[in-house]
LUMMARNU-201824 format. One record per residue: residue number from 1; residue in three letters; x, y, z of N, C-alpha, C, O in turn. Coordinates in steps of 0.1 Angstrom, whole numbers. Layout:
N
{NUM Ala {X Y Z} {X Y Z} {X Y Z} {X Y Z}},
...
# end
This chain:
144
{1 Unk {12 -24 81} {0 -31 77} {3 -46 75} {-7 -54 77}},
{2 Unk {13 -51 72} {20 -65 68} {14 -74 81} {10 -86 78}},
{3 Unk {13 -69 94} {8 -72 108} {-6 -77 103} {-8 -88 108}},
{4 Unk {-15 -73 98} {-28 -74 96} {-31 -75 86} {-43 -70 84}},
{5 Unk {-24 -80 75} {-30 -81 63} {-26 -92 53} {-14 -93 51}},
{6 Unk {-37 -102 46} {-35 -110 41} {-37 -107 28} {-47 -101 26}},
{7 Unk {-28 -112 15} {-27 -105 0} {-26 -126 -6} {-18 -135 -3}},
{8 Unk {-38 -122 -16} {-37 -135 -21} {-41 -137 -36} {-52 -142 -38}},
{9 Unk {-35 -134 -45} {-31 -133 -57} {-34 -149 -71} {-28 -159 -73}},
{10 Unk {-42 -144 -78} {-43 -156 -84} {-45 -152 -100} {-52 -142 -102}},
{11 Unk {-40 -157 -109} {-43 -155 -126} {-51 -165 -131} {-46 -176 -133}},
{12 Unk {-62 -163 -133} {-73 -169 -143} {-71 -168 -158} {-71 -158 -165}},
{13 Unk {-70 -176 -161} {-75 -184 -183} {-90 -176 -187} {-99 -183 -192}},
{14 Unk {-91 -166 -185} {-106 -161 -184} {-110 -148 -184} {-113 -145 -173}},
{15 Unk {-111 -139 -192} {-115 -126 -195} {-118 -123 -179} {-122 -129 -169}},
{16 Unk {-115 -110 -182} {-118 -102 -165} {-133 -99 -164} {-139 -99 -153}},
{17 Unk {-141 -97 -175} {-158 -98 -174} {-159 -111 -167} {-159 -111 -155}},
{18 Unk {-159 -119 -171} {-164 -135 -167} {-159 -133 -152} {-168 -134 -144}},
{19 Unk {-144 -132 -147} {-139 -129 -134} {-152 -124 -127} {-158 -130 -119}},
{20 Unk {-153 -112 -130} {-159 -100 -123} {-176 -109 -121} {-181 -112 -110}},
{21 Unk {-182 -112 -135} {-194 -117 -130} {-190 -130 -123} {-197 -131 -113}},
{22 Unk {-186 -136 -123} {-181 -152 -110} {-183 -140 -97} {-187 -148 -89}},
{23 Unk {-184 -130 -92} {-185 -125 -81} {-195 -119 -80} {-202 -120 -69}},
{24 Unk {-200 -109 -91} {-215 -102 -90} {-225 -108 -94} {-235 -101 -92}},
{25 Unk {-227 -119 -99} {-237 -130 -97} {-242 -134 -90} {-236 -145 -90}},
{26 Unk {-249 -134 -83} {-250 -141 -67} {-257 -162 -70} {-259 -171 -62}},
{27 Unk {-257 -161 -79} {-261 -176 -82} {-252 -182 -87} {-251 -194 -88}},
{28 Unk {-245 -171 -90} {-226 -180 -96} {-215 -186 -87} {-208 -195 -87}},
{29 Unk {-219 -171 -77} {-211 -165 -67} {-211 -180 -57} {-201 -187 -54}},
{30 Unk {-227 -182 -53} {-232 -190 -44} {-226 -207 -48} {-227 -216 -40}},
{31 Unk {-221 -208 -60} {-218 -218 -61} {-200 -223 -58} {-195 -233 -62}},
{32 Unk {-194 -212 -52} {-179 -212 -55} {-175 -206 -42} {-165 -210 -37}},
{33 Unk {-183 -198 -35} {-176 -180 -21} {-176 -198 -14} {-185 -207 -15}},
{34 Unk {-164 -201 -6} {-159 -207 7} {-147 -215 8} {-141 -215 -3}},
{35 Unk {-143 -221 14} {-133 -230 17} {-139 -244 9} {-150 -247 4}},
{36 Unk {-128 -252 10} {-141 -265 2} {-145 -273 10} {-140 -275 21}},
{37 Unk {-155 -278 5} {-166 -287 17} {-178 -276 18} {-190 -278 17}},
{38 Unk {-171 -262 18} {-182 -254 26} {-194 -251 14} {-191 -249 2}},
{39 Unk {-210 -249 19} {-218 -241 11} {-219 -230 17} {-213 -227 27}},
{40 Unk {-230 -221 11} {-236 -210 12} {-247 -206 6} {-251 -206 -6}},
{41 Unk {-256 -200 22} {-270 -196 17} {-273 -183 17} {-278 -178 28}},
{42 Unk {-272 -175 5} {-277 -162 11} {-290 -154 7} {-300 -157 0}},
{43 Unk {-288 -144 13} {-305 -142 19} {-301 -124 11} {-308 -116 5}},
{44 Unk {-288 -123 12} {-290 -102 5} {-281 -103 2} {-272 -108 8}},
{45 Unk {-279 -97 -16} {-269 -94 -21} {-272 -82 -32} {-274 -81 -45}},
{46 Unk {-271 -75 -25} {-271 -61 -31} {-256 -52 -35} {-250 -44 -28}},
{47 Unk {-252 -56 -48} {-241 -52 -51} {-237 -39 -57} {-235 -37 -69}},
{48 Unk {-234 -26 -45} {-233 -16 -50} {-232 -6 -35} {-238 -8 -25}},
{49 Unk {-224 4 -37} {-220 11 -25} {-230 15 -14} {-238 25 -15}},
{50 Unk {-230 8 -5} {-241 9 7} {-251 -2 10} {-258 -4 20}},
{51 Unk {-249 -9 -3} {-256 -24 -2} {-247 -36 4} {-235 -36 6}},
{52 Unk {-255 -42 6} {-257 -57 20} {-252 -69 11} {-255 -71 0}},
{53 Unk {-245 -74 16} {-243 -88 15} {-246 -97 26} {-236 -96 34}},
{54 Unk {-257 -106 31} {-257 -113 44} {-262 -130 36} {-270 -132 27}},
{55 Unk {-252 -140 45} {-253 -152 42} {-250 -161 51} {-244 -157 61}},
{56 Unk {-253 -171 50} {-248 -182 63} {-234 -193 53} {-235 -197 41}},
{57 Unk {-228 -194 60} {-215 -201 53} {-217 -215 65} {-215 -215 77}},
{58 Unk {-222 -228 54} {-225 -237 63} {-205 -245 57} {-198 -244 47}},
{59 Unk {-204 -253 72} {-194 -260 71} {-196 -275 74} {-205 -280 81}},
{60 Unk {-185 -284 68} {-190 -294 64} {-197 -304 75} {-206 -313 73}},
{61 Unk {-190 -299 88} {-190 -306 100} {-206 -295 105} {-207 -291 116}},
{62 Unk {-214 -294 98} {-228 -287 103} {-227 -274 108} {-238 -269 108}},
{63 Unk {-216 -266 112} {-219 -253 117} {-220 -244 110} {-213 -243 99}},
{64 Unk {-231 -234 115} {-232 -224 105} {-226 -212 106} {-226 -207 117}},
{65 Unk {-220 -205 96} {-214 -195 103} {-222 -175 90} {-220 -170 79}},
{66 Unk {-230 -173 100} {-236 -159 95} {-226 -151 91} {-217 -147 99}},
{67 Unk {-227 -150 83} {-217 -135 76} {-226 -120 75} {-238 -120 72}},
{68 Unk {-222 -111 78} {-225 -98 71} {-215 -90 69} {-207 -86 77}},
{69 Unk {-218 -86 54} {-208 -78 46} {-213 -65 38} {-221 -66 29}},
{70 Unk {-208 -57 42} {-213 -40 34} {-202 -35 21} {-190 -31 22}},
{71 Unk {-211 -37 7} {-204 -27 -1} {-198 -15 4} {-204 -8 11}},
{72 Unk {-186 -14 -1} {-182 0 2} {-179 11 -13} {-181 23 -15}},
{73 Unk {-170 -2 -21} {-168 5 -37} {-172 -7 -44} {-170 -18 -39}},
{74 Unk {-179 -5 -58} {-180 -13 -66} {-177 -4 -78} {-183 7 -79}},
{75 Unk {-165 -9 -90} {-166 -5 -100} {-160 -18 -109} {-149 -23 -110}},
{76 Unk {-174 -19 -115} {-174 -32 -124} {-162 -27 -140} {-161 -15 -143}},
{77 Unk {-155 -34 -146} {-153 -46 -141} {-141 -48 -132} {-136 -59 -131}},
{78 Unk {-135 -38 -125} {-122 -37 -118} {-122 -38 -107} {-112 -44 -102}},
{79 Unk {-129 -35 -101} {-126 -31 -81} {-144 -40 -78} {-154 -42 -85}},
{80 Unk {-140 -43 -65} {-153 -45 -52} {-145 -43 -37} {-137 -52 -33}},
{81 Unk {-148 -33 -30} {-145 -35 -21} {-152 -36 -10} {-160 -26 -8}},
{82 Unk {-153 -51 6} {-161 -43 9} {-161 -45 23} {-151 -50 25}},
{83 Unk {-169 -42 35} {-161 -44 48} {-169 -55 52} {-181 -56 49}},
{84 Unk {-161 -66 61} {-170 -77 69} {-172 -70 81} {-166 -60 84}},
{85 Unk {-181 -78 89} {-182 -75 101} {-192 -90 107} {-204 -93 104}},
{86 Unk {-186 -94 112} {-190 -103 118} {-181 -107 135} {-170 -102 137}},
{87 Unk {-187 -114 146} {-182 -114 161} {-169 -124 159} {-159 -124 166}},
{88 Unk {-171 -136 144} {-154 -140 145} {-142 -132 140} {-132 -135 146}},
{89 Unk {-141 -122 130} {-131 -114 126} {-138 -101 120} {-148 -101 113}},
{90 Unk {-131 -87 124} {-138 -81 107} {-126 -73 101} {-117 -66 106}},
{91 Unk {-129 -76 86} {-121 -69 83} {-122 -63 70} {-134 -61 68}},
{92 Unk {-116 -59 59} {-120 -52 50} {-115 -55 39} {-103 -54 37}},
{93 Unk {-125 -59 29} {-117 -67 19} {-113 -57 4} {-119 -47 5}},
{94 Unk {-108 -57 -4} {-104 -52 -18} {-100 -60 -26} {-88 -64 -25}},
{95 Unk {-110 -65 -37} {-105 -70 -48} {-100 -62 -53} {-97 -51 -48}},
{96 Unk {-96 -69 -66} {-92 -59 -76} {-93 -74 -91} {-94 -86 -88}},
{97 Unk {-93 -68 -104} {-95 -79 -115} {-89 -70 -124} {-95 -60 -129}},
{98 Unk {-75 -74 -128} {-67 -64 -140} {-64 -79 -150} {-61 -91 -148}},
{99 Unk {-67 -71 -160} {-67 -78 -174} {-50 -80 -174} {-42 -74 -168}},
{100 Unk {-48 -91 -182} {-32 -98 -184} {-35 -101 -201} {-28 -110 -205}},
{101 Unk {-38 -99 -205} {-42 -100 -221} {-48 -115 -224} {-44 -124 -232}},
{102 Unk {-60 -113 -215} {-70 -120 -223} {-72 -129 -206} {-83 -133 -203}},
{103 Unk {-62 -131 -196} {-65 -134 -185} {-62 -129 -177} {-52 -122 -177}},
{104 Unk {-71 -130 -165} {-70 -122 -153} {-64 -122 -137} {-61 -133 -131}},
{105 Unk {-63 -113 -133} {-54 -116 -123} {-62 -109 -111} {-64 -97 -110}},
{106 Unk {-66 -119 -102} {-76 -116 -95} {-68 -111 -79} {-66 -120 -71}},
{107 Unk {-67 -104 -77} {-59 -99 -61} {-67 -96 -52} {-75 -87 -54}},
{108 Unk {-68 -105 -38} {-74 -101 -24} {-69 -95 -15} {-57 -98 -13}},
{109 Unk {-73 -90 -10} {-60 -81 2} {-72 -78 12} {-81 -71 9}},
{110 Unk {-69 -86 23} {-79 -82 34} {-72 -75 48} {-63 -79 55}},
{111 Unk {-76 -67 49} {-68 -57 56} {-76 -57 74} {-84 -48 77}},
{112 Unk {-71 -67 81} {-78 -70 92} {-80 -57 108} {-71 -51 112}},
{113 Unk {-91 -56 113} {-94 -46 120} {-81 -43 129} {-76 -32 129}},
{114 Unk {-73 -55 137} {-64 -53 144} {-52 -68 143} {-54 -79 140}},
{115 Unk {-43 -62 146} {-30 -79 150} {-32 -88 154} {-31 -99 149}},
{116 Unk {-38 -84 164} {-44 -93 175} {-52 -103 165} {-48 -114 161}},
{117 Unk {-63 -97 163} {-70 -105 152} {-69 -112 146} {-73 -124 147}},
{118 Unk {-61 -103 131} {-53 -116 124} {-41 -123 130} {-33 -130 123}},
{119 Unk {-41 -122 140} {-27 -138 148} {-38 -146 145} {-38 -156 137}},
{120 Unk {-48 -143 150} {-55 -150 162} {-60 -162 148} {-58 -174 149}},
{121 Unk {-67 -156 136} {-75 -163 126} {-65 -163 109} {-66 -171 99}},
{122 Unk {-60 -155 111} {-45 -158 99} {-40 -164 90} {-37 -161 79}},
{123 Unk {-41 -178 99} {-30 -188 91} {-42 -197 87} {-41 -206 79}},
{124 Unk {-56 -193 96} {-67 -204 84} {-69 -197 75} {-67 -201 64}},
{125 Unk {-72 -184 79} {-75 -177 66} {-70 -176 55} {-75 -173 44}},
{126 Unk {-54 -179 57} {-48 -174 42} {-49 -190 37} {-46 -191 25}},
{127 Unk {-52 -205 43} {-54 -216 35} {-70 -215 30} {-75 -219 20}},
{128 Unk {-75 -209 38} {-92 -208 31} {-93 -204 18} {-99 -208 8}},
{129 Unk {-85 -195 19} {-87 -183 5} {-76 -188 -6} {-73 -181 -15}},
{130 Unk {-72 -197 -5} {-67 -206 -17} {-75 -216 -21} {-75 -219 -33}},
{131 Unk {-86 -224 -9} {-96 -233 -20} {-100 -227 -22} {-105 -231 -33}},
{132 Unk {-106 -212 -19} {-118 -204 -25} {-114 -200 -40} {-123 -199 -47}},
{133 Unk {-101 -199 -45} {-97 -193 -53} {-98 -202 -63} {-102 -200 -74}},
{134 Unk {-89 -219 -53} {-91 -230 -62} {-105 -235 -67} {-107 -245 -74}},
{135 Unk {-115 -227 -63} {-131 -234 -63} {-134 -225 -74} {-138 -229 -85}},
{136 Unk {-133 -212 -70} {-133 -199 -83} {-129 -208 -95} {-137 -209 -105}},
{137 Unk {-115 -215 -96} {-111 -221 -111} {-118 -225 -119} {-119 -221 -131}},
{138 Unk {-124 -234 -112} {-131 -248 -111} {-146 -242 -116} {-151 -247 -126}},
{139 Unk {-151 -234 -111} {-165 -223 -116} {-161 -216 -127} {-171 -214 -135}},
{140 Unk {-152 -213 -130} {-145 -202 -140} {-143 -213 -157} {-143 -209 -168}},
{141 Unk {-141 -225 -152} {-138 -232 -163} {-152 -240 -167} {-154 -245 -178}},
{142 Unk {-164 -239 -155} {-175 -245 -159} {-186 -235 -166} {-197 -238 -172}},
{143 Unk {-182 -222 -165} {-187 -210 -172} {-181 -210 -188} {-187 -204 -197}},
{144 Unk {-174 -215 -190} {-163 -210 -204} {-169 -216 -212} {-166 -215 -224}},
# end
């Protein structure tokens, strides 16, 4: 799996509720989900096994890029997992939010459809998902 899978690991100053709602919020969410520069407009966020996530992830240079994403597990306040599928990558994501005594430790592991794939989109991916994480901070500390 090491072939196709990216694991990105971060500890938050911030109760694992607070963690957990920065993601099931969708007005929280919407202020932090992307790389930096980037926004996001979404149109479905239905948080719960079989529910829709669909949004457009605008980038800074104007392009827009549609997402759709399917619940697969949600168990608040620990797990969301859930599958992308979109024509640039899909793959399947697993949080996870375990308490560290009093802060949290937030784990992504996106487990990509094939190698091929993740060669191909990889090495942006795993710098995206560090501003995302570093943006999460930054939201996480304007919530406190």
């Amino acid at each position: 799996m090491a072939d196709r899978e990216i694991v990105s690991t971060r500890v938050f100053d911030a109760p694992r509720e607070r963690v957990f709602r920065a993601f099931s919020d969708p007005d929280v969410l919407a202020r932090w989900w992307g790389p930096e520069g980037f926004t996001s407009t979404f149109h479905e966020f239905d948080l719960r096994p079989g529910g829709a996530w669909r949004f457009v992830m605008h980038a800074p240079d104007g392009t827009d890029y549609p997402n759709a994403n399917d619940f697969v597990e949600v168990v608040a306040p620990e797990r969301i997992v859930f599958r992308h599928e979109q024509p640039v990558h899909g793959f399947r994501m697993t949080m996870t939010f375990a308490d560290e005594g009093g802060a949290t430790r937030l784990t992504w592991r996106m487990r990509f459809d094939s190698a091929e794939e993740f060669e191909r989109v990889g090495s942006f991916v795993a710098g995206a998902n560090e501003q995302n994480l570093d943006r999460l901070g930054a939201q996480l500390a304007a919530l406190a």
